[in-house]
N, CA, C and O atoms as a printed pandas DataFrame, in Angstrom:
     atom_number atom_name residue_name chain_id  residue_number  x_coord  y_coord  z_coord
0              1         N          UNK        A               1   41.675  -38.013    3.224
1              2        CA          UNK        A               1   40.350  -38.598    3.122
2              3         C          UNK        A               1   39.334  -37.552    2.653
3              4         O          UNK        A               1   38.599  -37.715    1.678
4              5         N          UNK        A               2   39.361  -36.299    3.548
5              6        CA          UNK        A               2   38.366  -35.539    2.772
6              7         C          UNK        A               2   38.244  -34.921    1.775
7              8         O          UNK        A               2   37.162  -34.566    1.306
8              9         N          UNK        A               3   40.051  -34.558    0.995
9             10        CA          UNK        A               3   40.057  -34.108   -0.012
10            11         C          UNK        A               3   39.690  -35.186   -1.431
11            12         O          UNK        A               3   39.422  -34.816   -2.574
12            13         N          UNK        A               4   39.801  -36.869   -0.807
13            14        CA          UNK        A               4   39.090  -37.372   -1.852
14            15         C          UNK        A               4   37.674  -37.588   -1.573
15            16         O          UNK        A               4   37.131  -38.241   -2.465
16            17         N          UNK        A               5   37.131  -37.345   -0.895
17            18        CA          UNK        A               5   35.336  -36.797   -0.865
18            19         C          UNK        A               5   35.317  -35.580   -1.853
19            20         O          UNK        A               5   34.708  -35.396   -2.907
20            21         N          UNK        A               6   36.058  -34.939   -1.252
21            22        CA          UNK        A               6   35.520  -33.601   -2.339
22            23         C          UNK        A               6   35.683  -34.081   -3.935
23            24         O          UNK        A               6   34.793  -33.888   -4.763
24            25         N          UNK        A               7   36.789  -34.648   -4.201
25            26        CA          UNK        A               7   36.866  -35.181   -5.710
26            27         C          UNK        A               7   35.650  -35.586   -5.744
27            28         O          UNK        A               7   34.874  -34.660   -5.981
28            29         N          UNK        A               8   34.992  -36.934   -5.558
29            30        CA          UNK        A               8   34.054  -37.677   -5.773
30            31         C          UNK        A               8   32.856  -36.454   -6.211
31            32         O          UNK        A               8   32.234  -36.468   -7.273
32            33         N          UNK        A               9   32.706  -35.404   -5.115
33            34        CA          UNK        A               9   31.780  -34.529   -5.406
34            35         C          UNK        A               9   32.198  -34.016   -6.047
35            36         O          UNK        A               9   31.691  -34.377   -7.109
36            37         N          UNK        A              10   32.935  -33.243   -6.248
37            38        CA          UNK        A              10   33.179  -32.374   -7.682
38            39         C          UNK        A              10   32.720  -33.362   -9.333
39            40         O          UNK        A              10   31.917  -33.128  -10.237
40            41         N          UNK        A              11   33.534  -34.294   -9.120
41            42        CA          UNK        A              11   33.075  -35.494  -10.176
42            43         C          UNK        A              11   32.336  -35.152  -10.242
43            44         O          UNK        A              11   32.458  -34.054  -10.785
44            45         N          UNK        A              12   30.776  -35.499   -9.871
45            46        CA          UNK        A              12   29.233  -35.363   -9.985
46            47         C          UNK        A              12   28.457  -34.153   -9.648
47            48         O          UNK        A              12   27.389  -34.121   -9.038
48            49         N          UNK        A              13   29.289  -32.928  -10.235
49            50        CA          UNK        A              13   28.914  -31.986  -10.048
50            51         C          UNK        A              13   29.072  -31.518  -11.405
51            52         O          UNK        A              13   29.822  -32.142  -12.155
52            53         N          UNK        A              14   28.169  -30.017  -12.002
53            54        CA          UNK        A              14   28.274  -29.814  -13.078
54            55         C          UNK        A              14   28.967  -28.376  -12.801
55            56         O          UNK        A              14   28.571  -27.458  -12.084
56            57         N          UNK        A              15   30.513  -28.512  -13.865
57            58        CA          UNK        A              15   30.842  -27.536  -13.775
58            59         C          UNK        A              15   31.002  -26.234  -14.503
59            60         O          UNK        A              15   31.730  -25.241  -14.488
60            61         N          UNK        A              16   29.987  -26.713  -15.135
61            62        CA          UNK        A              16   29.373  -25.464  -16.893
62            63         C          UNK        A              16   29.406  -24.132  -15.841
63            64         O          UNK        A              16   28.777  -24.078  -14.784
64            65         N          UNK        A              17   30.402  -22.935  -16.454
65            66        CA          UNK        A              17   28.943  -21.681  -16.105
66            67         C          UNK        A              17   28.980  -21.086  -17.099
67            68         O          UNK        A              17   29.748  -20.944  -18.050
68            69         N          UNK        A              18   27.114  -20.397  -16.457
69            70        CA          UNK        A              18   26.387  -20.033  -17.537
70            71         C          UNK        A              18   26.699  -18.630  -17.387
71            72         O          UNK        A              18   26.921  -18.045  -16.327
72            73         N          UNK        A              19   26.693  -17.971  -18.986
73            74        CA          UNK        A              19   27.265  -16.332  -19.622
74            75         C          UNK        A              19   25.509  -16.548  -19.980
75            76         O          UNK        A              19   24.801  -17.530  -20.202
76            77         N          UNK        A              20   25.224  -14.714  -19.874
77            78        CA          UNK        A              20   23.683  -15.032  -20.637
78            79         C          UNK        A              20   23.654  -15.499  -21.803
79            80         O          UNK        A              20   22.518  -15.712  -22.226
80            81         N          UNK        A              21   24.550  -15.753  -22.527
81            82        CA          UNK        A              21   24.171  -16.488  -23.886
82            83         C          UNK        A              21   24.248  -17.957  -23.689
83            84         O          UNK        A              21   24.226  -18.587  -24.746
84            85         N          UNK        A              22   24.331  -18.641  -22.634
85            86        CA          UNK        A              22   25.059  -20.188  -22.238
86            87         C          UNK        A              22   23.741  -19.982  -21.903
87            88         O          UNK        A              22   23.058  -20.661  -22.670
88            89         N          UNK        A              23   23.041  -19.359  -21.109
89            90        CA          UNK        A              23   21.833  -19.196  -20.462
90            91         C          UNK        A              23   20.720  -19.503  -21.238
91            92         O          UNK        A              23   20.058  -20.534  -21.122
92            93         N          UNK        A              24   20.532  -18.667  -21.975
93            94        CA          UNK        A              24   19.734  -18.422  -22.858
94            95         C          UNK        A              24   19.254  -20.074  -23.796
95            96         O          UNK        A              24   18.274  -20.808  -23.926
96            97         N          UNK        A              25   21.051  -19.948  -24.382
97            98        CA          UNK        A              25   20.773  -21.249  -25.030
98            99         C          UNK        A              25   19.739  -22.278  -24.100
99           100         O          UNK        A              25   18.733  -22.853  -24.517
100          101         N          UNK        A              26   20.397  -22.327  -22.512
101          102        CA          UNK        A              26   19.954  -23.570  -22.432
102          103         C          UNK        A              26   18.596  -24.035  -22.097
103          104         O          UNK        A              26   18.315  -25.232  -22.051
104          105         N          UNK        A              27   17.487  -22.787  -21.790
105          106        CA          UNK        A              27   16.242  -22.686  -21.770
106          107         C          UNK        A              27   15.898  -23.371  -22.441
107          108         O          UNK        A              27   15.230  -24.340  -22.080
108          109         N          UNK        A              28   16.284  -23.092  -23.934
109          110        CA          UNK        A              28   15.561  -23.665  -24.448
110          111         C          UNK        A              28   15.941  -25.126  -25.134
111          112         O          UNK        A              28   15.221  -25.604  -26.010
112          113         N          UNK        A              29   17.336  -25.903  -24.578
113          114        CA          UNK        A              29   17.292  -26.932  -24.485
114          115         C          UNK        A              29   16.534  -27.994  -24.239
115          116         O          UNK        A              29   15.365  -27.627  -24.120
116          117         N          UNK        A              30   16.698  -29.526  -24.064
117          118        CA          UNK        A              30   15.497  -30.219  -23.070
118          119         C          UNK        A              30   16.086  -30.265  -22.076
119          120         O          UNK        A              30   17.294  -30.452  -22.221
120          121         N          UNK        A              31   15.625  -30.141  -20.790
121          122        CA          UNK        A              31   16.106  -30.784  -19.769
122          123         C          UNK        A              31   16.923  -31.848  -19.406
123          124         O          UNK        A              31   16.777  -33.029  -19.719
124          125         N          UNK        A              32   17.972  -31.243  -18.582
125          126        CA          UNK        A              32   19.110  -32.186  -18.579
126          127         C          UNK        A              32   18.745  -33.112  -17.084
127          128         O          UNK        A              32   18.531  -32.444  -16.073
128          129         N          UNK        A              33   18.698  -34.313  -17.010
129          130        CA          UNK        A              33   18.613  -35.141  -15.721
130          131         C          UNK        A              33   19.059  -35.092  -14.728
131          132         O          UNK        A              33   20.260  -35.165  -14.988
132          133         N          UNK        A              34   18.946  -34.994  -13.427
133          134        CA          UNK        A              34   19.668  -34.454  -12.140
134          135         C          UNK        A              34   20.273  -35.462  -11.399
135          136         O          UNK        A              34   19.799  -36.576  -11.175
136          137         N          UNK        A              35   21.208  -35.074  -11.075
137          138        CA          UNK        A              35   22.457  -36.224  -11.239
138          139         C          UNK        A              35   21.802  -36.991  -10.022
139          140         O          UNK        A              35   20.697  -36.946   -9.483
140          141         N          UNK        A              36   23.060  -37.775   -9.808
141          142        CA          UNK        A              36   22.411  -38.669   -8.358
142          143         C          UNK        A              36   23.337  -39.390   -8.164
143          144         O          UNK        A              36   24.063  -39.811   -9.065
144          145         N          UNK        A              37   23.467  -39.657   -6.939
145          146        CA          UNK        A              37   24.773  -40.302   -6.287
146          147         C          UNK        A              37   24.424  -40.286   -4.889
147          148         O          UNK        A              37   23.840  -39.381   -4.294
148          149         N          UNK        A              38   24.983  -41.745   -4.271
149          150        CA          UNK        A              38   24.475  -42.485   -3.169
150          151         C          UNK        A              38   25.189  -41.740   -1.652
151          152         O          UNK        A              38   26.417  -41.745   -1.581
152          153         N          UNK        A              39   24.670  -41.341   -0.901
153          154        CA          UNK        A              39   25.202  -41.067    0.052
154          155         C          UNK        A              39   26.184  -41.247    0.768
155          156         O          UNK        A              39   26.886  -40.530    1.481
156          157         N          UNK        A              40   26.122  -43.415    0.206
157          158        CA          UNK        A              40   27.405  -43.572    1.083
158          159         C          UNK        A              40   28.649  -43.683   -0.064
159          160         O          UNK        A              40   29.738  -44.206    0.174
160          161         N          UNK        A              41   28.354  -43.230   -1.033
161          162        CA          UNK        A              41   29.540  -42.223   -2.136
162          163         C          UNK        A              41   30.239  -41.214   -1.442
163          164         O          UNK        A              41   31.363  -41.108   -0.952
164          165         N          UNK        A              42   28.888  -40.258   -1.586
165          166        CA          UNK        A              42   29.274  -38.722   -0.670
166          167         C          UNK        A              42   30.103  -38.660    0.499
167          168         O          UNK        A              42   31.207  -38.116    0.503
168          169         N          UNK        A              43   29.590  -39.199    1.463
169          170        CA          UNK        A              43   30.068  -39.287    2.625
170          171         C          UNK        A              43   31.077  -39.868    2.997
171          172         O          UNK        A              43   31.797  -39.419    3.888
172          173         N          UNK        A              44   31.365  -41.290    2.193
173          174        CA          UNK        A              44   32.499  -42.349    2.780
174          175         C          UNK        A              44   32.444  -42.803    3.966
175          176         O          UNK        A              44   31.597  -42.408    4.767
176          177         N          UNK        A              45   33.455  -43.814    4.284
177          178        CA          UNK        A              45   33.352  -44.681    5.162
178          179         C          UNK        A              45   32.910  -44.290    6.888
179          180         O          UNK        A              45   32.194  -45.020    7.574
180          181         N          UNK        A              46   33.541  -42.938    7.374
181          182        CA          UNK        A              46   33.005  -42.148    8.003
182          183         C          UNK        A              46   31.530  -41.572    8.384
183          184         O          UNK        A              46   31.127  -41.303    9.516
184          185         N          UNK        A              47   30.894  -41.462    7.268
185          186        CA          UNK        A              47   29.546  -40.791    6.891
186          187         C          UNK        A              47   29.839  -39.360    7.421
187          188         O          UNK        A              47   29.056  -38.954    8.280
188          189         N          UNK        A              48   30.529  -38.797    7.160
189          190        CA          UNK        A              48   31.072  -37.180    7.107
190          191         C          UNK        A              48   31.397  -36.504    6.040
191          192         O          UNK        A              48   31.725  -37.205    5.082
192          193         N          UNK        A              49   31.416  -35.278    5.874
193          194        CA          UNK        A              49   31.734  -34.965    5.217
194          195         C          UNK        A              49   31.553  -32.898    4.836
195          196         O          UNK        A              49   30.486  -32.393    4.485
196          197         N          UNK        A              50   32.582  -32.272    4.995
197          198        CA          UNK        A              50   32.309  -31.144    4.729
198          199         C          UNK        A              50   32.160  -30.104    3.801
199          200         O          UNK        A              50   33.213  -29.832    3.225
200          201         N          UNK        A              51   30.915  -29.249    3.381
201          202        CA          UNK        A              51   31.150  -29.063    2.285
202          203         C          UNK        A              51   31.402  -27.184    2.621
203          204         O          UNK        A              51   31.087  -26.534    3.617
204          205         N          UNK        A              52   32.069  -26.755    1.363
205          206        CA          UNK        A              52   32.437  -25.119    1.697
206          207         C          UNK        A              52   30.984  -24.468    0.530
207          208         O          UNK        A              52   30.991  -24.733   -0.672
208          209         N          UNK        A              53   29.896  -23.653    1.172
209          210        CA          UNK        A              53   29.538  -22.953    0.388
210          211         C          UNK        A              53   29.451  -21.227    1.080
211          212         O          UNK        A              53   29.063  -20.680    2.112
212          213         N          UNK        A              54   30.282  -20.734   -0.651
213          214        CA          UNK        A              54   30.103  -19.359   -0.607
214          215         C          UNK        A              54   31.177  -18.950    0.829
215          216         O          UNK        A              54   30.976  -17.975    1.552
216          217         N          UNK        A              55   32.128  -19.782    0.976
217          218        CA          UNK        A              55   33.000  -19.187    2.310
218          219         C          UNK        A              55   32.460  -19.445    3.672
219          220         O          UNK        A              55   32.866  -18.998    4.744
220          221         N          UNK        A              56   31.550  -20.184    3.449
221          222        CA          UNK        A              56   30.617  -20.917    4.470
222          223         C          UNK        A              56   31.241  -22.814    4.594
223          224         O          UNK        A              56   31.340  -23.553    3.614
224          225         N          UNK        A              57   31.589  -23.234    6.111
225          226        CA          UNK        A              57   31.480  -24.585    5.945
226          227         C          UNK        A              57   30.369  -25.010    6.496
227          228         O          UNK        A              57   29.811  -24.284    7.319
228          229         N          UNK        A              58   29.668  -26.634    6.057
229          230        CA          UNK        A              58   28.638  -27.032    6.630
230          231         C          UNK        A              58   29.272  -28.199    6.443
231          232         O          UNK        A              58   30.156  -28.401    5.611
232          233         N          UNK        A              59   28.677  -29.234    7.472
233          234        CA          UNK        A              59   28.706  -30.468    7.994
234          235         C          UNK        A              59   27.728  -31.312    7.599
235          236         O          UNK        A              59   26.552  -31.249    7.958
236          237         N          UNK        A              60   28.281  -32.227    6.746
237          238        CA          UNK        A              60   26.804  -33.029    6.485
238          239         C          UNK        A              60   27.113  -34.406    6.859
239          240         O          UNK        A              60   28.078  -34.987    6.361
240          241         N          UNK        A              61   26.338  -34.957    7.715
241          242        CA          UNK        A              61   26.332  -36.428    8.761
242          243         C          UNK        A              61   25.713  -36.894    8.712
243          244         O          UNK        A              61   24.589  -36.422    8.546
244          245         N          UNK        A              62   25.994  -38.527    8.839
245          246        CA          UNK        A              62   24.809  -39.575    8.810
246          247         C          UNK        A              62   24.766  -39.451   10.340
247          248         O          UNK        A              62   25.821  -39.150   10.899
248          249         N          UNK        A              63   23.605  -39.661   11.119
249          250        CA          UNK        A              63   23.085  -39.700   11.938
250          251         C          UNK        A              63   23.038  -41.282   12.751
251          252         O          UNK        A              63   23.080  -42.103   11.835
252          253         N          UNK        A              64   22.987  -41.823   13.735
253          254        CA          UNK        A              64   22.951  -43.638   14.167
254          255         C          UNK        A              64   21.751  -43.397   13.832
255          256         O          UNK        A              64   21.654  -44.476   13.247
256          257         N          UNK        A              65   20.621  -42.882   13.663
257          258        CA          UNK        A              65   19.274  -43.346   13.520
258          259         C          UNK        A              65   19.322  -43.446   11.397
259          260         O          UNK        A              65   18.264  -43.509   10.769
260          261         N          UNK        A              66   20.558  -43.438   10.755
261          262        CA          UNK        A              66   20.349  -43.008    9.323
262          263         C          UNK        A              66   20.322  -42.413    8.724
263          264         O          UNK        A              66   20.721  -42.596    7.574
264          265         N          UNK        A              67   19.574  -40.779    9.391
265          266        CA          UNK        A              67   19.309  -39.901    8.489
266          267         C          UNK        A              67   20.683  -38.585    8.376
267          268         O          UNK        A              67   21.598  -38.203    9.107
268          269         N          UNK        A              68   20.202  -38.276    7.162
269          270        CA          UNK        A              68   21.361  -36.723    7.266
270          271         C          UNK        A              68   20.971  -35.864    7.965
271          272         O          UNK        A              68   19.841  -35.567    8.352
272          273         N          UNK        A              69   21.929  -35.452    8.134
273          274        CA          UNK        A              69   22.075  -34.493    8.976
274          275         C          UNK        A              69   23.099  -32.803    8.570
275          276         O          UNK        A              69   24.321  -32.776    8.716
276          277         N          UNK        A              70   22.339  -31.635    8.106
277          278        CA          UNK        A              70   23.750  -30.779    7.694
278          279         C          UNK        A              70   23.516  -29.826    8.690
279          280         O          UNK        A              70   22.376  -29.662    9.123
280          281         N          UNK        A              71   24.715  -29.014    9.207
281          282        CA          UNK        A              71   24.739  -28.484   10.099
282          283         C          UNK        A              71   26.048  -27.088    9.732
283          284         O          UNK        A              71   26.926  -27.222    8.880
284          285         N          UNK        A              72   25.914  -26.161   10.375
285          286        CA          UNK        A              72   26.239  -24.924   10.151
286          287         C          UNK        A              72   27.723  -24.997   10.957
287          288         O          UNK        A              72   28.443  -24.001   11.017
């Protein structure tokens, strides 16, 4: 289950990286639109979901009152 959460997020994630010349270019691009995707995408049927940053995990939860919740 959670490794297909993470798909879903990776999906809607951008996985360009930028070299200073990728960089550079893209300044002066137009602005690219910031993605968006529904929570209860993210989360799934659960409303859980963990994400790894930088060797770090965090917890991100729907809450019974609705709201998210991320946690260390």
């Amino acid at each position: 289950m959670l490794y297909q959460l993470l798909l879903i997020f990776m999906r809607y994630t951008d996985s360009r990286k930028f070299t200073p010349e990728t960089d550079a270019n893209h300044k002066t691009a137009s602005p690219q639109p910031i993605r968006r995707i529904t929570s209860q995408t993210l989360l799934g049927p659960d409303g859980k979901l963990i994400i790894d940053h930088d060797g770090q995990e965090y917890l991100l939860r729907k809450t019974q009152a609705g709201k998210l919740l991320l946690t260390k």
